[in-house]
N, C-alpha and C positions, 0 to 999 in steps of 0.2 A: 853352666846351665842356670837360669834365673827360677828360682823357688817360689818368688812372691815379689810382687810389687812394695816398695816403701808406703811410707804412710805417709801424708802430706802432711808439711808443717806449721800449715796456713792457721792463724787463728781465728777463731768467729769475731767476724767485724763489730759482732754486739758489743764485744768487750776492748775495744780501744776507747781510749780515752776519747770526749767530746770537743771539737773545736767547733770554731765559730766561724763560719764558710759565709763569703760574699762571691757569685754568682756574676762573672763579665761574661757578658753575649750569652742572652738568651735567647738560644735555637735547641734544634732537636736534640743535637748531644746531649746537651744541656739541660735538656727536660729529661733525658733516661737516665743520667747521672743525679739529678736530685730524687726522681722515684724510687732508685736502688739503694739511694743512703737514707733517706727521710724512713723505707720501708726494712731496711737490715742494718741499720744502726742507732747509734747514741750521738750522731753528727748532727750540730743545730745550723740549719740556712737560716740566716738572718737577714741578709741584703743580696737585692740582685741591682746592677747597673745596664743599661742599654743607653746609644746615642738616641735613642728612640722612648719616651715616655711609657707613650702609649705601652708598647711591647713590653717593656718592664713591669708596668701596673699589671699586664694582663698573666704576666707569668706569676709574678706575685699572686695575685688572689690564687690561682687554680693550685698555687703550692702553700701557703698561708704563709709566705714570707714576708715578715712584719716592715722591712724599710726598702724602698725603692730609690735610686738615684739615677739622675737622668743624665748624668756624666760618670765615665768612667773616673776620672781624676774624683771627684764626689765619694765614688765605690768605695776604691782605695786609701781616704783617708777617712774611712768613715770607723773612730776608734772604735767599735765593738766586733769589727771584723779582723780576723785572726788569719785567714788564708782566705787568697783572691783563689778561686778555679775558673784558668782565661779559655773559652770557649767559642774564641770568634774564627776566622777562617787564618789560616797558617799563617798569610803576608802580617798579620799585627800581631803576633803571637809577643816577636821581639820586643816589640817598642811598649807593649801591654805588662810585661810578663817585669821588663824592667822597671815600671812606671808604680807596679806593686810595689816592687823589692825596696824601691826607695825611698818608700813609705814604712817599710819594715815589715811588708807584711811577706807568710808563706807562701809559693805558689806551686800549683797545679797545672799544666800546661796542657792542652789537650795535643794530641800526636796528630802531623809531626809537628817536633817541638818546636821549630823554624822552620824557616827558608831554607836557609843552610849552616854548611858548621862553624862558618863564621858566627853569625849570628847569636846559635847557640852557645858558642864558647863566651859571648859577650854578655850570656845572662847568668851563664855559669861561672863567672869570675864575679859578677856585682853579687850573686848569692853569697859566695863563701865569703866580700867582703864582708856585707850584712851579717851576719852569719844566722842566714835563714833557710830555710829548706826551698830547694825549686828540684821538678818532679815531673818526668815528661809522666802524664796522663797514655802508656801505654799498658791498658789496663789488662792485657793476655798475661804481661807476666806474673801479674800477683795473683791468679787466681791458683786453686788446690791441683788443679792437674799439671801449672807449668813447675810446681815442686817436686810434687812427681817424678817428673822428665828431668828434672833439676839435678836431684839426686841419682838419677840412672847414671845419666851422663858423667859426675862426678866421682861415682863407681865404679867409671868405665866399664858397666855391667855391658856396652851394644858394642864393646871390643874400640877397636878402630872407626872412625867412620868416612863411610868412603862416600855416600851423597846424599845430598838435602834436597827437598824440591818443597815445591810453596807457591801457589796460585790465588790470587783474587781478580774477581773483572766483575763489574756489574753493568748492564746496559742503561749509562746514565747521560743522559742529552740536557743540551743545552736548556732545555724545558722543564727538565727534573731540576738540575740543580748549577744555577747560574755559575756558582761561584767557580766552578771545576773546570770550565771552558773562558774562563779570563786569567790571562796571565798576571794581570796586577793585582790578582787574589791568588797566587804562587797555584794556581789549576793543575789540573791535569791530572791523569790517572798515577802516576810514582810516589806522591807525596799524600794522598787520600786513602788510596786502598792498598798501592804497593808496598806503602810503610810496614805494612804486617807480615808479608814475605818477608823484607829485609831485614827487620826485628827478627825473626824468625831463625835467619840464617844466623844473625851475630848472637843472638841466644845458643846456638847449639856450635858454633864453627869460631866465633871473634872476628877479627877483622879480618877482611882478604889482605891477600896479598897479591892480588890478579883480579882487573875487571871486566868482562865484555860485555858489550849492553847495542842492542840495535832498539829502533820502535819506528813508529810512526805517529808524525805530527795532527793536528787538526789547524785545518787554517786561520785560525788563530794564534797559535804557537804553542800551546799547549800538549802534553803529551798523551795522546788517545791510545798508545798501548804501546807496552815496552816487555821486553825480555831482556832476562842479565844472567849471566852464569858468574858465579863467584867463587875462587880458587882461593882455598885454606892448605896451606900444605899441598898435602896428597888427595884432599877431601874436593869436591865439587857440590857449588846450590845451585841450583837452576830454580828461578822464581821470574814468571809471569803476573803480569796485570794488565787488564784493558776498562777502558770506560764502552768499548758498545756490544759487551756479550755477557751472559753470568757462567762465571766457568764453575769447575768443580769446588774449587774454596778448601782444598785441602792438601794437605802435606804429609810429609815422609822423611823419615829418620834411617840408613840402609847402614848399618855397622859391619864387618866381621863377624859378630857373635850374633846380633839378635835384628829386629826390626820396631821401628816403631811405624803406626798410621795413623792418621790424625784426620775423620772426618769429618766433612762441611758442617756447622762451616768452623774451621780448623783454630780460627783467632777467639773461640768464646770457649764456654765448659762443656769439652765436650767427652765423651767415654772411649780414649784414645785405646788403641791394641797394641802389645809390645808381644813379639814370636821371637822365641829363639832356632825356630825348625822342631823342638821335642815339645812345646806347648804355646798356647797363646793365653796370656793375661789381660784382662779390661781394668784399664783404671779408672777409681768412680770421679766424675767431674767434682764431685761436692754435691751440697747443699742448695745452693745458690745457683739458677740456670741463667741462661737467656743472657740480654743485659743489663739484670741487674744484678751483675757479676762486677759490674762497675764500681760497687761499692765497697770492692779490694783494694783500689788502689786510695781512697779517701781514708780508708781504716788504716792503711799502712801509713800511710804522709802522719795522721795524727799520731802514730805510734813513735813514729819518731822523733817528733817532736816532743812526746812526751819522753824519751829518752837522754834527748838533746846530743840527737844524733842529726847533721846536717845535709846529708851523703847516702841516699837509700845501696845497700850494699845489696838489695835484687836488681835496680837498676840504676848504676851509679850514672852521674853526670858526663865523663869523659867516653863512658858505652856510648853515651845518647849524642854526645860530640860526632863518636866516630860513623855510628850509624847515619849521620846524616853527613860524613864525609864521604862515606859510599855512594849516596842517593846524590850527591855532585857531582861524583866520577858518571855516576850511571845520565844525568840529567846532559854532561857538558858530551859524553860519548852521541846520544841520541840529539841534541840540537836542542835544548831548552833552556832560555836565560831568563829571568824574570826583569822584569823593572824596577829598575835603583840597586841591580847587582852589584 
């Protein structure tokens, strides 16, 4: 029978140490991740880079970021920058992400962290040559609630667990957002929104060991919505995602012993419930809501480095490998190749 919740072991991001962030691809991410650090920590943005001038000067002023470059190559060897955080659309992640490294600097990758796990594993061997930190930007795990759940699960407080489920879909069109409906920006609904189910599963399950996955295409080639069941053992996830509906955006934990729920939308801090059948507990998200929860995963990278740790042990590089070994099973099951596979 579960007595109390843990206590989450997340630090206040006010107190990691400060690095010196340089900003590739200034878009939306991009702007909510400099608002949540600029506003809950001791993290100084110093340079942003765009192919685009304009766009850089304009992201700069509205954030007072004192140097602009209008080359990515510029960004990254611009010595007063310490960590590139690459924020352009998945297909450059790779070629971005290593273009840092080999400059020496730390990287920040926003999710998913490639194309696929090729790819990944090509930035996670130039990392550990350098011996610099690279970090998929999957910012659910480091916040106060997924410790939490961290610690249940390592408890084995929810018993056995017998299934996962995990949902995102939002009705996003061609209109909304270009990039998600071209293949030669790795589109499509699995790698955008589905990343957070699958994250989701290998957080509480590891990797399958069984994959089935159906969807359907857009005529483009793209994938406009997919479903996938993934088999751990004995354990089953069932995680849906589409681009033309808003689904419920929430997940569930079903153990033997207890239960966890996790409402919409389920990837941010939210005030999750764990029942054993004799009582139900609320876990508090924290401090930090919304997204500028974002600025957990910037406080964690600097921690580490100020440790001269290269390897985040919340979300090591080989997890982020495999996770995006699944999202290839599930991609080559449902008919999606990108360009330059």
């Amino acid at each position: 029978m579960i007595t109390s919740l843990p206590v989450s072991r997340v630090p206040d991001p006010s107190l990691a140490p400060p690095l010196r962030w340089g900003v590739l691809g200034p878009g939306g991410i991009a702007r909510a991740f400099v608002r949540s650090v600029l506003k809950h920590s001791r993290q100084q943005l110093v340079a942003v880079g765009s192919r685009t001038a304009q766009r850089a000067e304009a992201f700069a002023a509205e954030f007072g970021i004192p140097r602009v470059h209008s080359s990515y190559e510029s960004l990254v060897t611009d010595p007063d920058v310490d960590v590139v955080y690459v924020a352009t659309p998945h297909s450059h992640h790779h070629a971005q992400a290593l273009l840092a490294i080999a400059a020496g600097k730390h990287v920040l990758v926003e999710k998913a962290f490639t194309r696929n796990a090729a790819e990944a594993r090509g930035v996670a061997e130039a990392a550990r040559a350098a011996g610099v930190v690279a970090l998929e930007a999957m910012w659910t795990r480091f916040l106060p609630g997924a410790d939490v759940l961290r610690q249940l699960l390592a408890a084995g407080e929810l018993g056995e667990i017998v299934t996962v489920a995990a949902d995102f879909g939002l009705p996003i069109g061609p209109e909304d957002a270009a990039r998600l409906h071209d293949p030669a920006l790795a589109g499509g609904a699995l790698l955008d929104l589905g990343i957070y189910p699958v994250s989701f599963a290998s957080f509480v399950l590891g990797p399958p060991d069984e994959i089935t996955a159906t969807g359907r295409l857009t005529e483009a080639g793209v994938d406009e919505q997919v479903r996938a069941v993934l088999r751990t053992g004995a354990a089953e996830a069932v995680l849906t995602t589409t681009l033309t509906e808003r689904t419920h955006t929430t997940a569930e934990i079903v153990g033997t012993r207890a239960r966890v729920d996790l409402p919409a939308d389920f990837y941010t801090p939210v005030p999750f419930t764990v029942s054993d059948g004799h009582a139900t507990f609320t876990a508090d998200p924290g401090p930090i809501l919304g997204h500028e929860g974002l600025v957990y995963q910037a406080a964690h990278l600097a921690q580490l480095v100020a440790d001269g740790t290269t390897d985040s042990p919340t979300l090591p590089l080989e997890e982020t490998i495999g996770i995006l070994t699944t999202t290839d099973e599930i991609r080559r099951q449902v008919g999606v190749r990108y360009p330059g596979e």
